[in-house]
PQR file of N, CA, C, O and H, with PARSE charges and radii, in Angstrom:
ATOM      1  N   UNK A   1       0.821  -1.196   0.000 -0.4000 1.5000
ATOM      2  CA  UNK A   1       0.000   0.000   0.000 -0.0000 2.0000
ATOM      3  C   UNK A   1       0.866   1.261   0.000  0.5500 1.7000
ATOM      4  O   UNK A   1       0.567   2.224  -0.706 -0.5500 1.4000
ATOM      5  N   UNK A   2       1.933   1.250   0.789 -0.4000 1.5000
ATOM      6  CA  UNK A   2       2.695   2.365   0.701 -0.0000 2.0000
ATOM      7  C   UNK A   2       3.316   3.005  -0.723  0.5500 1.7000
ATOM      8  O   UNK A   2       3.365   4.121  -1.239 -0.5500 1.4000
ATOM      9  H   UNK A   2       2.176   0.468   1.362  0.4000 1.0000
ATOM     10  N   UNK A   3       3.888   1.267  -1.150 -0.4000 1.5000
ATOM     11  CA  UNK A   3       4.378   1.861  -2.825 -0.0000 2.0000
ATOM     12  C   UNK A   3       3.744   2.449  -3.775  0.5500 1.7000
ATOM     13  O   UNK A   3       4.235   3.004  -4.758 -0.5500 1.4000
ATOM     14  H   UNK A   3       3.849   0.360  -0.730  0.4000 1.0000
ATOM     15  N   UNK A   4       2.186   2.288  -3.379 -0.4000 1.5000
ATOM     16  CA  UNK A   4       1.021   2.450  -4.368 -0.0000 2.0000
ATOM     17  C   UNK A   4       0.930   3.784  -4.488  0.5500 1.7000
ATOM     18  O   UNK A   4       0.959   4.445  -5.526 -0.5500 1.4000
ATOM     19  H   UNK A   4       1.787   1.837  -2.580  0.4000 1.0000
ATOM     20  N   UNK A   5       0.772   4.301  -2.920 -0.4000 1.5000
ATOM     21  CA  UNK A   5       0.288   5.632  -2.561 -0.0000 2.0000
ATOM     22  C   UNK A   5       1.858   6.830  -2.784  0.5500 1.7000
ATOM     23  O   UNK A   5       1.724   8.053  -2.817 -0.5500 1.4000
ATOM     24  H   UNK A   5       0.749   3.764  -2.077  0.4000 1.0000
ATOM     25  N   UNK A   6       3.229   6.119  -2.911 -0.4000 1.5000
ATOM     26  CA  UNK A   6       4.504   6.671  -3.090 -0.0000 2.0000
ATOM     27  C   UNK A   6       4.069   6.514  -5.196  0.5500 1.7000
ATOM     28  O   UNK A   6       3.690   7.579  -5.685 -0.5500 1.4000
ATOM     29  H   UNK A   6       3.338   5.125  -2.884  0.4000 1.0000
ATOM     30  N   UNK A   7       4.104   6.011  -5.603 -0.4000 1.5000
ATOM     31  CA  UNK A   7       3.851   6.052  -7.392 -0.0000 2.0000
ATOM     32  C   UNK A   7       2.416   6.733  -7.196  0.5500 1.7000
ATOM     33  O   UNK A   7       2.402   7.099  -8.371 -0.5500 1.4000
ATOM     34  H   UNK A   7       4.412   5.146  -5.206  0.4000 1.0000
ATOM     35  N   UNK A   8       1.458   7.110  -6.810 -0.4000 1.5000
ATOM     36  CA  UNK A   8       0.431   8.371  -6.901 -0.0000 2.0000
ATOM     37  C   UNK A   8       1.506   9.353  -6.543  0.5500 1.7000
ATOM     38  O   UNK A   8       2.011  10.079  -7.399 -0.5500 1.4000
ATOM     39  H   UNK A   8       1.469   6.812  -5.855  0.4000 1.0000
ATOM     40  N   UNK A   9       1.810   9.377  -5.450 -0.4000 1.5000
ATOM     41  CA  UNK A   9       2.384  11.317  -5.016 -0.0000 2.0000
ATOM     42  C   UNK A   9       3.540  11.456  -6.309  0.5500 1.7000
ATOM     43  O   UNK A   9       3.813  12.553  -6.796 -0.5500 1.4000
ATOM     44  H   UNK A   9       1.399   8.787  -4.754  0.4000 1.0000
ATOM     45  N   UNK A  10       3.975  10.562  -6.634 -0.4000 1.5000
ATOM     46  CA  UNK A  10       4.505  10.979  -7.624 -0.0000 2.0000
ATOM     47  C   UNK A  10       4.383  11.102  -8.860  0.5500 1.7000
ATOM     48  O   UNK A  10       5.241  11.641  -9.559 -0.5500 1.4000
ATOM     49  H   UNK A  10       3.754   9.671  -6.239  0.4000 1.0000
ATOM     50  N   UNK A  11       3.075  10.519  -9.386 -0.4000 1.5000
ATOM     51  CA  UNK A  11       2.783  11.194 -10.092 -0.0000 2.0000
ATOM     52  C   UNK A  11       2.066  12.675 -10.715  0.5500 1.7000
ATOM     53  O   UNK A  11       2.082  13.247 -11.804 -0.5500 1.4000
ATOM     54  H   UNK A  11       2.378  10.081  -8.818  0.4000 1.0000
ATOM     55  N   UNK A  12       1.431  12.935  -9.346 -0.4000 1.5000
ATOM     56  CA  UNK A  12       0.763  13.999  -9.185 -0.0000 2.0000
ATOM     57  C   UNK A  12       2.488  15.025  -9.004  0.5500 1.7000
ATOM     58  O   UNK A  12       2.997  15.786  -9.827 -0.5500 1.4000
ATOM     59  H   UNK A  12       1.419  12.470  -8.460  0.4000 1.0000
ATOM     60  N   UNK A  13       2.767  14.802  -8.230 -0.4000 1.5000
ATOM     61  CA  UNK A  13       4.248  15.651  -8.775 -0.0000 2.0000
ATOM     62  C   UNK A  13       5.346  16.069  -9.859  0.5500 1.7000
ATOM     63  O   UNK A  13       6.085  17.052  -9.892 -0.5500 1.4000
ATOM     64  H   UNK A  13       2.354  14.184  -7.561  0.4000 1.0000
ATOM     65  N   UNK A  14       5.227  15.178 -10.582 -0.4000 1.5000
ATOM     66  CA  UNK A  14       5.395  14.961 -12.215 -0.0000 2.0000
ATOM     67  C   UNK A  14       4.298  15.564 -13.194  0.5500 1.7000
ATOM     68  O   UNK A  14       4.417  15.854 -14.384 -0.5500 1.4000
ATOM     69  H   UNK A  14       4.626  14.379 -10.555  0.4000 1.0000
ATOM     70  N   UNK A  15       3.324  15.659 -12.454 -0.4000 1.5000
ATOM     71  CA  UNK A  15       2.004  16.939 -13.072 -0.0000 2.0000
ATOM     72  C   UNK A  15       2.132  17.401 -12.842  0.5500 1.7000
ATOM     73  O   UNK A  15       1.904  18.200 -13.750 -0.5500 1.4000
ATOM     74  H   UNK A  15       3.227  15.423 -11.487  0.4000 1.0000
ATOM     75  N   UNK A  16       2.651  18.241 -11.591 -0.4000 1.5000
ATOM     76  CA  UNK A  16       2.726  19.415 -11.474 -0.0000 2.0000
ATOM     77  C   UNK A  16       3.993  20.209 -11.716  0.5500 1.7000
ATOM     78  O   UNK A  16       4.139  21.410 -11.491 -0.5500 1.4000
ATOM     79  H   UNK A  16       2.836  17.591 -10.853  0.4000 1.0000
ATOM     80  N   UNK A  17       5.131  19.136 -12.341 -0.4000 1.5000
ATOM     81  CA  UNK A  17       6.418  20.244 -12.682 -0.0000 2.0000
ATOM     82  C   UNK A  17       6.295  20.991 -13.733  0.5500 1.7000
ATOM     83  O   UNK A  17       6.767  22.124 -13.825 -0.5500 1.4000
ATOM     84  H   UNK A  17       5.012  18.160 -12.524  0.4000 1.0000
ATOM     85  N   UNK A  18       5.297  20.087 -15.080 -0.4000 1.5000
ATOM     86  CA  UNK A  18       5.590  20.508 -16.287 -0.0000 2.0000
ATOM     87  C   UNK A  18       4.724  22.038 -16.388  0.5500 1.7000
ATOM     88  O   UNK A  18       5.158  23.111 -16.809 -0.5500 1.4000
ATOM     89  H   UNK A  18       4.913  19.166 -15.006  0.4000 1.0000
ATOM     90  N   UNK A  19       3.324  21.708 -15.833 -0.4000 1.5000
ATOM     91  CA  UNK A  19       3.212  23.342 -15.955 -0.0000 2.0000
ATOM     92  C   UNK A  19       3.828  24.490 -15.102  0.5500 1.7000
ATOM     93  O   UNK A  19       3.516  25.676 -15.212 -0.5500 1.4000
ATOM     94  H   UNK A  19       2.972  20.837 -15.491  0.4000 1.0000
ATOM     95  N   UNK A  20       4.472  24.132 -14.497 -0.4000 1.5000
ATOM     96  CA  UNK A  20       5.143  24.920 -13.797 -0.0000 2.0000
ATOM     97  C   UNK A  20       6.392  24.992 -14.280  0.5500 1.7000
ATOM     98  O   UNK A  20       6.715  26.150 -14.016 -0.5500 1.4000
ATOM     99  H   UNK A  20       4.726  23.169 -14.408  0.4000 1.0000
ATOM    100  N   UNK A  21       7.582  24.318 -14.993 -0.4000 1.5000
ATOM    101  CA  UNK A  21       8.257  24.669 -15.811 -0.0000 2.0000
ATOM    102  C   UNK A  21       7.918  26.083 -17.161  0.5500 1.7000
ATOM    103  O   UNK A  21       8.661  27.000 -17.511 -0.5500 1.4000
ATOM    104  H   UNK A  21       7.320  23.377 -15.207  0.4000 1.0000
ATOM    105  N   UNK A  22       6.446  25.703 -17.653 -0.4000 1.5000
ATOM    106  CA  UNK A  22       6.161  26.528 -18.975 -0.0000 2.0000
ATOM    107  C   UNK A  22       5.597  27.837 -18.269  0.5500 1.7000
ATOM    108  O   UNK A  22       5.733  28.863 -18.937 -0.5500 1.4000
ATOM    109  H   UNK A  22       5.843  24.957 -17.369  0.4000 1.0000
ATOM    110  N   UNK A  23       5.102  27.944 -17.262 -0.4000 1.5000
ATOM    111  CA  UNK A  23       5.022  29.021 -16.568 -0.0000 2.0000
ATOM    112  C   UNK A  23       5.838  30.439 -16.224  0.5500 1.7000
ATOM    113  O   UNK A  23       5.649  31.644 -16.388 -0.5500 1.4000
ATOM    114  H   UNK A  23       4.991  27.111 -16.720  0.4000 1.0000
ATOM    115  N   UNK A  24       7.072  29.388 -15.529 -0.4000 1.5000
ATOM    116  CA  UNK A  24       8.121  29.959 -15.683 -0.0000 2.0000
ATOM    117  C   UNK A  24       8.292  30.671 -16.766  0.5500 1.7000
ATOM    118  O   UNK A  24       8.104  31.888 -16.767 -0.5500 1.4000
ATOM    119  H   UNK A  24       7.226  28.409 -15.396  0.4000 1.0000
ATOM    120  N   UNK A  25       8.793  29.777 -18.169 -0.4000 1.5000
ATOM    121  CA  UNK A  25       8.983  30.698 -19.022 -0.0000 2.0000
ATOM    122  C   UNK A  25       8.554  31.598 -19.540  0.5500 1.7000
ATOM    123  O   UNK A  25       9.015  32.646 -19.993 -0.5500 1.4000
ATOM    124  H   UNK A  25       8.945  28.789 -18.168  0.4000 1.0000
ATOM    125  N   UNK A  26       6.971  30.854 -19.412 -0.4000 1.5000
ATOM    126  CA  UNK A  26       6.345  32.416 -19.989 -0.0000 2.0000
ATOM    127  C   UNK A  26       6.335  33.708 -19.275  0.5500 1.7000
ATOM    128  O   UNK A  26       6.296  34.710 -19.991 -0.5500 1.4000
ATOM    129  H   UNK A  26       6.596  30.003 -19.044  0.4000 1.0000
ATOM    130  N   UNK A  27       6.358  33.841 -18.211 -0.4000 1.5000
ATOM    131  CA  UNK A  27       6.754  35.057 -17.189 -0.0000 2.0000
ATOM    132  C   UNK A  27       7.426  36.240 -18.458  0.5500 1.7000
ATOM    133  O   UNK A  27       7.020  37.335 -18.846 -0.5500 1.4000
ATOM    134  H   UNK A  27       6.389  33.028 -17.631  0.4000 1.0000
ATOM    135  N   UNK A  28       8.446  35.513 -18.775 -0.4000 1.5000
ATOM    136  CA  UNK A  28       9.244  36.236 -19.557 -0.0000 2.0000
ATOM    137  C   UNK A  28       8.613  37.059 -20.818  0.5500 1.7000
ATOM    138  O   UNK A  28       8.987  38.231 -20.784 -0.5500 1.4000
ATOM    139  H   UNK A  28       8.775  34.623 -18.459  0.4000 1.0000
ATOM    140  N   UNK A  29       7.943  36.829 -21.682 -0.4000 1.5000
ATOM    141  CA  UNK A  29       7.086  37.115 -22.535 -0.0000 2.0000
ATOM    142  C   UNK A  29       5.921  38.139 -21.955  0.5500 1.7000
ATOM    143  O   UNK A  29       5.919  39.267 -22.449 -0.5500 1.4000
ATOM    144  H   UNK A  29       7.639  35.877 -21.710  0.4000 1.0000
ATOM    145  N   UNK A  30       4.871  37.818 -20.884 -0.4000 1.5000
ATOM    146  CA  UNK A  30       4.232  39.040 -19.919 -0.0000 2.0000
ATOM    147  C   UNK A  30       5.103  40.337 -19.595  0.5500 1.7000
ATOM    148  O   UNK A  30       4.702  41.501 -19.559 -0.5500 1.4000
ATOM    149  H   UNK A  30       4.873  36.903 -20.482  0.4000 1.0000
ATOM    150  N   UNK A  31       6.099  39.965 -19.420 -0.4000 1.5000
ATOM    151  CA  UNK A  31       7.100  41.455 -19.569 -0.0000 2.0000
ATOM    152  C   UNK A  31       7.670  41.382 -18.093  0.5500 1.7000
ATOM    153  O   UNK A  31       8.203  42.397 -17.644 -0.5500 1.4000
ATOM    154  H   UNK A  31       6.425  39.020 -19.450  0.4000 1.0000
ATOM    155  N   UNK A  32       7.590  40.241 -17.311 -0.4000 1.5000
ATOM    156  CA  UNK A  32       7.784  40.072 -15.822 -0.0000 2.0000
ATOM    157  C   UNK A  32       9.367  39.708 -15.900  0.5500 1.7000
ATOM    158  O   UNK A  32      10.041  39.970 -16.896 -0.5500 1.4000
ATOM    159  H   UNK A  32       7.157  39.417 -17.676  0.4000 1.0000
ATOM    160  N   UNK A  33       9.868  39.094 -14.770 -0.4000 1.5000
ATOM    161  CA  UNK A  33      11.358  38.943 -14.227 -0.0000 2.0000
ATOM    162  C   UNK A  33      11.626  37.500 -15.331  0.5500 1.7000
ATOM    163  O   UNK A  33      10.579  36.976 -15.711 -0.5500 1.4000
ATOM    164  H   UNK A  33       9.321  38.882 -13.961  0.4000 1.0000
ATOM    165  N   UNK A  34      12.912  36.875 -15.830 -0.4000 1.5000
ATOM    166  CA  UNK A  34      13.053  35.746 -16.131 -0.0000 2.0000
ATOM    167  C   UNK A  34      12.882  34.975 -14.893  0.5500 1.7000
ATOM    168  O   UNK A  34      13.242  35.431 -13.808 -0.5500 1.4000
ATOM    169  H   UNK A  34      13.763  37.301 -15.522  0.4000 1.0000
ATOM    170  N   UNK A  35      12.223  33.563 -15.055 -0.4000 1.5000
ATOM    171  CA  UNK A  35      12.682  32.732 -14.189 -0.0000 2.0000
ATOM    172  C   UNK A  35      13.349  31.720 -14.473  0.5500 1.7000
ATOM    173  O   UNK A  35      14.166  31.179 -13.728 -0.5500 1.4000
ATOM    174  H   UNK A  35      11.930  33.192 -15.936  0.4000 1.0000
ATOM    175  N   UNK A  36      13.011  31.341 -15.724 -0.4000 1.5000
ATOM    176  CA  UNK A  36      13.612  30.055 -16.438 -0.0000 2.0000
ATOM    177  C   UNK A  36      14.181  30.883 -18.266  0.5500 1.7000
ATOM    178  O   UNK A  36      13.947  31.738 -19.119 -0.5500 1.4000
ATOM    179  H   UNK A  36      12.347  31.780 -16.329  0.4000 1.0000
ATOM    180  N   UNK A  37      14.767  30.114 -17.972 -0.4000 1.5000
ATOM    181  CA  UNK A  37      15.130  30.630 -19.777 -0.0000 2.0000
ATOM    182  C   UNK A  37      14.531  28.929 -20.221  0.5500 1.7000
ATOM    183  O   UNK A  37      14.014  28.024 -19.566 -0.5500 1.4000
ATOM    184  H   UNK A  37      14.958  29.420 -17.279  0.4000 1.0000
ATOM    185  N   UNK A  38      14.884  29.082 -21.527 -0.4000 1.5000
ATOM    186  CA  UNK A  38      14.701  27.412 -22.566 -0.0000 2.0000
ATOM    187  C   UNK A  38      14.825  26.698 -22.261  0.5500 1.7000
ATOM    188  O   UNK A  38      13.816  26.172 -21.790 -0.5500 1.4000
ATOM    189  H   UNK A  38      15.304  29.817 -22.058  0.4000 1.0000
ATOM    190  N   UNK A  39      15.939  26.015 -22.193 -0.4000 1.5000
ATOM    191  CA  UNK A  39      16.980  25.327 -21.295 -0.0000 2.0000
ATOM    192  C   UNK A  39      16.401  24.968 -20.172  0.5500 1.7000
ATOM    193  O   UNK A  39      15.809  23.908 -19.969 -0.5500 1.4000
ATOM    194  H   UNK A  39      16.759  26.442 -22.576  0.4000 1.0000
ATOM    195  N   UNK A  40      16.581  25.937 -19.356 -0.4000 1.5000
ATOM    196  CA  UNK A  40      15.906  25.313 -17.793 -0.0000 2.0000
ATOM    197  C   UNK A  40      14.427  24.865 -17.954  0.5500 1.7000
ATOM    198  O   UNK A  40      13.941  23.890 -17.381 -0.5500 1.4000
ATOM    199  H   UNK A  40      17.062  26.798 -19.521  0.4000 1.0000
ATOM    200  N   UNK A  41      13.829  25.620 -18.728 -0.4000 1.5000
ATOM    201  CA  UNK A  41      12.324  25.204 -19.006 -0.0000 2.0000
ATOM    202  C   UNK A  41      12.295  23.327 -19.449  0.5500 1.7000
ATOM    203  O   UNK A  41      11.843  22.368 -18.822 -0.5500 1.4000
ATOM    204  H   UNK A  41      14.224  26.412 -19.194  0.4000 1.0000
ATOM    205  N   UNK A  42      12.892  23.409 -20.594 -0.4000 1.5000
ATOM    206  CA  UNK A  42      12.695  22.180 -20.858 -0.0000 2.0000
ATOM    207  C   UNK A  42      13.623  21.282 -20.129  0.5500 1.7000
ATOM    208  O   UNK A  42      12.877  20.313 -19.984 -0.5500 1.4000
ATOM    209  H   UNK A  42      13.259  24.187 -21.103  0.4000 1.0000
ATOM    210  N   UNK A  43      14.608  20.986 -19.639 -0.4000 1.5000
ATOM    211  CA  UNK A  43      15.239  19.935 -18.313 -0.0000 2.0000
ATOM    212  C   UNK A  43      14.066  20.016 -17.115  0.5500 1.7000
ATOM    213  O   UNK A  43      14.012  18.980 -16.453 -0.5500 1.4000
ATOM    214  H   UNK A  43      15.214  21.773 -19.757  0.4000 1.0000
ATOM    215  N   UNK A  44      13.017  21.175 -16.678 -0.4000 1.5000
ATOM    216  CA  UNK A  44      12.320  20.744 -15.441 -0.0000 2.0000
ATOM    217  C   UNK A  44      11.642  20.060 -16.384  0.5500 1.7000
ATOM    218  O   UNK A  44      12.081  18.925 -16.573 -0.5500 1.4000
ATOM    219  H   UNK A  44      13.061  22.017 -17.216  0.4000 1.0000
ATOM    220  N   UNK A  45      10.528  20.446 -17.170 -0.4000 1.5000
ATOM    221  CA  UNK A  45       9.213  19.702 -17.880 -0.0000 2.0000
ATOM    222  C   UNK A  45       9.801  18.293 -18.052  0.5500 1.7000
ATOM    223  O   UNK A  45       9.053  17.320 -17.963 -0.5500 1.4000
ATOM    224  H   UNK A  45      10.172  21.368 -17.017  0.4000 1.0000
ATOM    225  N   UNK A  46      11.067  18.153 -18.286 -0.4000 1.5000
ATOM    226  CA  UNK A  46      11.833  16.747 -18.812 -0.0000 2.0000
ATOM    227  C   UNK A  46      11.840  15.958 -17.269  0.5500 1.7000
ATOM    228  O   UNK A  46      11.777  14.740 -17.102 -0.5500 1.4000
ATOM    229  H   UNK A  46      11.675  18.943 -18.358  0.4000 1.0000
ATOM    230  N   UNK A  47      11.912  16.773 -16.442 -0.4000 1.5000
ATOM    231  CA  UNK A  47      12.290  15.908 -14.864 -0.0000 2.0000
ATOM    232  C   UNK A  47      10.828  15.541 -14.714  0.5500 1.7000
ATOM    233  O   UNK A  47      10.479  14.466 -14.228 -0.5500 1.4000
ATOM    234  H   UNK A  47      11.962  17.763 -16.578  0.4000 1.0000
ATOM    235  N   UNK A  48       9.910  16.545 -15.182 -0.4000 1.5000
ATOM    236  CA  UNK A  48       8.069  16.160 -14.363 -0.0000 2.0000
ATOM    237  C   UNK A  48       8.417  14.810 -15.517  0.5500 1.7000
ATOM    238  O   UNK A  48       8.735  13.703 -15.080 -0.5500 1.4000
ATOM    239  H   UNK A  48      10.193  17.419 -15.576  0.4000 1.0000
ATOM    240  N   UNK A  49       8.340  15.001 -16.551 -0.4000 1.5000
ATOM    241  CA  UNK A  49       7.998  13.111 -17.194 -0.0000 2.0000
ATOM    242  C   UNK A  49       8.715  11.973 -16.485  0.5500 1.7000
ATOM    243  O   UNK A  49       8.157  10.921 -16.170 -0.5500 1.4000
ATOM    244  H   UNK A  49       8.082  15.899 -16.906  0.4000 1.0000
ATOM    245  N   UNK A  50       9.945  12.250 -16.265 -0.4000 1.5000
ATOM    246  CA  UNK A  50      10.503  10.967 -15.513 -0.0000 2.0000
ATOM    247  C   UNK A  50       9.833  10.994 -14.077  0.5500 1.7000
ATOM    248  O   UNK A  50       9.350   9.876 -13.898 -0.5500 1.4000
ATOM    249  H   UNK A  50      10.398  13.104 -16.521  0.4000 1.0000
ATOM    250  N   UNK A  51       9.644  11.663 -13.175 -0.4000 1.5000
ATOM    251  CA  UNK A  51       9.294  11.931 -12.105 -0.0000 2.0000
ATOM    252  C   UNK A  51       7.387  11.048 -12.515  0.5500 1.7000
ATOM    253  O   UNK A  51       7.055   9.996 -11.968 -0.5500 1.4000
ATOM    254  H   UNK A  51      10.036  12.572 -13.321  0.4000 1.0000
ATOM    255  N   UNK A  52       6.854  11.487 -13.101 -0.4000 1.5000
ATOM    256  CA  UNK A  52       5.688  11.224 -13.776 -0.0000 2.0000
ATOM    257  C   UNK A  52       5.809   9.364 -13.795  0.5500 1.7000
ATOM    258  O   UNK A  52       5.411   8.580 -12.934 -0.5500 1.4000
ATOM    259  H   UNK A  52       7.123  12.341 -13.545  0.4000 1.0000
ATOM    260  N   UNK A  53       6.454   9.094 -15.014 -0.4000 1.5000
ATOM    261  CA  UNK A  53       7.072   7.997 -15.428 -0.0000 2.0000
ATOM    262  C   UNK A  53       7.270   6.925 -14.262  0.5500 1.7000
ATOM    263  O   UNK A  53       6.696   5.836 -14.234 -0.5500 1.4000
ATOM    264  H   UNK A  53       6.777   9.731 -15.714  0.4000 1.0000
ATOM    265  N   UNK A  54       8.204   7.414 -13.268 -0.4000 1.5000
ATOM    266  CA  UNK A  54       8.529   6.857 -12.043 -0.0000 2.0000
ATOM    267  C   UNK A  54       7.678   6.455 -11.498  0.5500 1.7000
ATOM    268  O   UNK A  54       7.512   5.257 -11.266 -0.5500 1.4000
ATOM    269  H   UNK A  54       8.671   8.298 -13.290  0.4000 1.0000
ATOM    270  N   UNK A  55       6.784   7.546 -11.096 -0.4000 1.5000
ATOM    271  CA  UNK A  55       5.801   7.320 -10.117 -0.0000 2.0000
ATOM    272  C   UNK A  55       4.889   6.037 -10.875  0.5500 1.7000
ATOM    273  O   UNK A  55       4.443   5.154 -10.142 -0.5500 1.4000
ATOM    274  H   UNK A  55       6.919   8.519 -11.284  0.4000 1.0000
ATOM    275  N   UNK A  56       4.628   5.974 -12.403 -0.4000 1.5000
ATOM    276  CA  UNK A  56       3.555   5.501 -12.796 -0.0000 2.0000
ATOM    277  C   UNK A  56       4.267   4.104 -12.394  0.5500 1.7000
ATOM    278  O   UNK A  56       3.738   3.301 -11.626 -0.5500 1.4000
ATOM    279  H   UNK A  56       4.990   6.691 -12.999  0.4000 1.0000
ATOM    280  N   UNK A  57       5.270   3.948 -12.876 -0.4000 1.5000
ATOM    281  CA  UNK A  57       6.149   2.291 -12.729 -0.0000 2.0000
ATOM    282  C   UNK A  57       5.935   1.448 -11.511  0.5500 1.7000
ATOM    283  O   UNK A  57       5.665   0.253 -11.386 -0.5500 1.4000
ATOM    284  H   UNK A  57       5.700   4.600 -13.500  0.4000 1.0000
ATOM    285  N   UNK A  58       6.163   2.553 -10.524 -0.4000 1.5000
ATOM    286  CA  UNK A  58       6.458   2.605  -8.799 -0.0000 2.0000
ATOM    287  C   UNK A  58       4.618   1.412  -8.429  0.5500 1.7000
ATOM    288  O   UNK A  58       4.389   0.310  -7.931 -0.5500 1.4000
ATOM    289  H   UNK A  58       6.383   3.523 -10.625  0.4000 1.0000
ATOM    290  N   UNK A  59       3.678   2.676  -9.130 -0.4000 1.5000
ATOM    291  CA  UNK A  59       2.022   1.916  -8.763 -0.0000 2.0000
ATOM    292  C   UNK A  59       1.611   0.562  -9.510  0.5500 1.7000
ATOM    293  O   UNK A  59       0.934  -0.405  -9.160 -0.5500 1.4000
ATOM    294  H   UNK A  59       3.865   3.571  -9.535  0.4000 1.0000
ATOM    295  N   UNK A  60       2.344   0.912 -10.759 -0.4000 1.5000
ATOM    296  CA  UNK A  60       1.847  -0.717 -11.652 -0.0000 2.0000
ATOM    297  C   UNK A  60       2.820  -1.866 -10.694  0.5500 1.7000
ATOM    298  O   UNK A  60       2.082  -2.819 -10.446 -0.5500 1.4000
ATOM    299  H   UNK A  60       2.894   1.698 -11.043  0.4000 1.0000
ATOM    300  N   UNK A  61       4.100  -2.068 -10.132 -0.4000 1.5000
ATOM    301  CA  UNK A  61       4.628  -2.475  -9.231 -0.0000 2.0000
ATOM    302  C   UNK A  61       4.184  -3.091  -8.064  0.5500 1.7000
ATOM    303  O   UNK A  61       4.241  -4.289  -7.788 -0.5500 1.4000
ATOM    304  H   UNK A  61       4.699  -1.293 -10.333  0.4000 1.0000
ATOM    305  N   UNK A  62       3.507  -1.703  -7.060 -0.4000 1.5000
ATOM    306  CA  UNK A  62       2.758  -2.169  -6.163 -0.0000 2.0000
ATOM    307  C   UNK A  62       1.292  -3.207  -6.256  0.5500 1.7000
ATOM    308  O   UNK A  62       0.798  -3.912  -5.376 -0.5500 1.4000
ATOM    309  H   UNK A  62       3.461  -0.730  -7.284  0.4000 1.0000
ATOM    310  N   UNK A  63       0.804  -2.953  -7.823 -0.4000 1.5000
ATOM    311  CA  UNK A  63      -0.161  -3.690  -8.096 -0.0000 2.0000
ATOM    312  C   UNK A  63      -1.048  -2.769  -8.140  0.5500 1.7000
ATOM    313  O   UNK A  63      -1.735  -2.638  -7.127 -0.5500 1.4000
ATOM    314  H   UNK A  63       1.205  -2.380  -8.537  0.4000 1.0000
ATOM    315  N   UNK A  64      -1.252  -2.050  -9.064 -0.4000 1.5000
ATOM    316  CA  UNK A  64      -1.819  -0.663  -9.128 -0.0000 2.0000
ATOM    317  C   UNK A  64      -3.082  -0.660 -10.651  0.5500 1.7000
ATOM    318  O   UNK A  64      -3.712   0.262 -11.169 -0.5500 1.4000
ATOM    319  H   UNK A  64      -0.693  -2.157  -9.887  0.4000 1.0000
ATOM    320  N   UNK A  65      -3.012  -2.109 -10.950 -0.4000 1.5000
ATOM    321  CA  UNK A  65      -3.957  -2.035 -12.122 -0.0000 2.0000
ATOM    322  C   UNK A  65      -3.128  -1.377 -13.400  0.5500 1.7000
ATOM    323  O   UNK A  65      -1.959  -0.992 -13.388 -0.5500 1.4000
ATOM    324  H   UNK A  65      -2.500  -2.858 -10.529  0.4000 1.0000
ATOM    325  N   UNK A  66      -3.848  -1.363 -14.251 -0.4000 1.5000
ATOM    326  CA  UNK A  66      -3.080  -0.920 -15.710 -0.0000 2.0000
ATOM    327  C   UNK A  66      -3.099   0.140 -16.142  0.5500 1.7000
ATOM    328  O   UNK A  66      -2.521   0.386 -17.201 -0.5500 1.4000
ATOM    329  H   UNK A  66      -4.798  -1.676 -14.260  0.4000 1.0000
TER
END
């Protein structure tokens, strides 16, 4: 049960990097502070999929259905 509920939090955390990566960037474009340039934008959005990914592996593992 634990692994199940550890591959959910992580996937819900892996949802929540990628828009928050493109967020970031767009800041920049609104006319606000940089937070991310390109680069950093796409390595976080790239960490939410593995992070995503992980988590999903982690629940099919625990026995998490398909």
């Amino acid at each position: 049960m634990f692994l199940y509920r550890l591959g959910r939090l992580l996937q819900v955390v892996g949802l929540l990097l990628v828009p928050l990566a493109l967020a970031g960037n767009l800041a920049e474009l609104a006319g606000g502070p940089v937070w991310l340039d390109l680069k950093q934008m796409l390595l976080l959005a790239g960490l939410g999929i593995a992070v995503f990914y992980l988590g999903h592996a982690i629940q099919l593992r625990a026995g998490g259905g398909s």
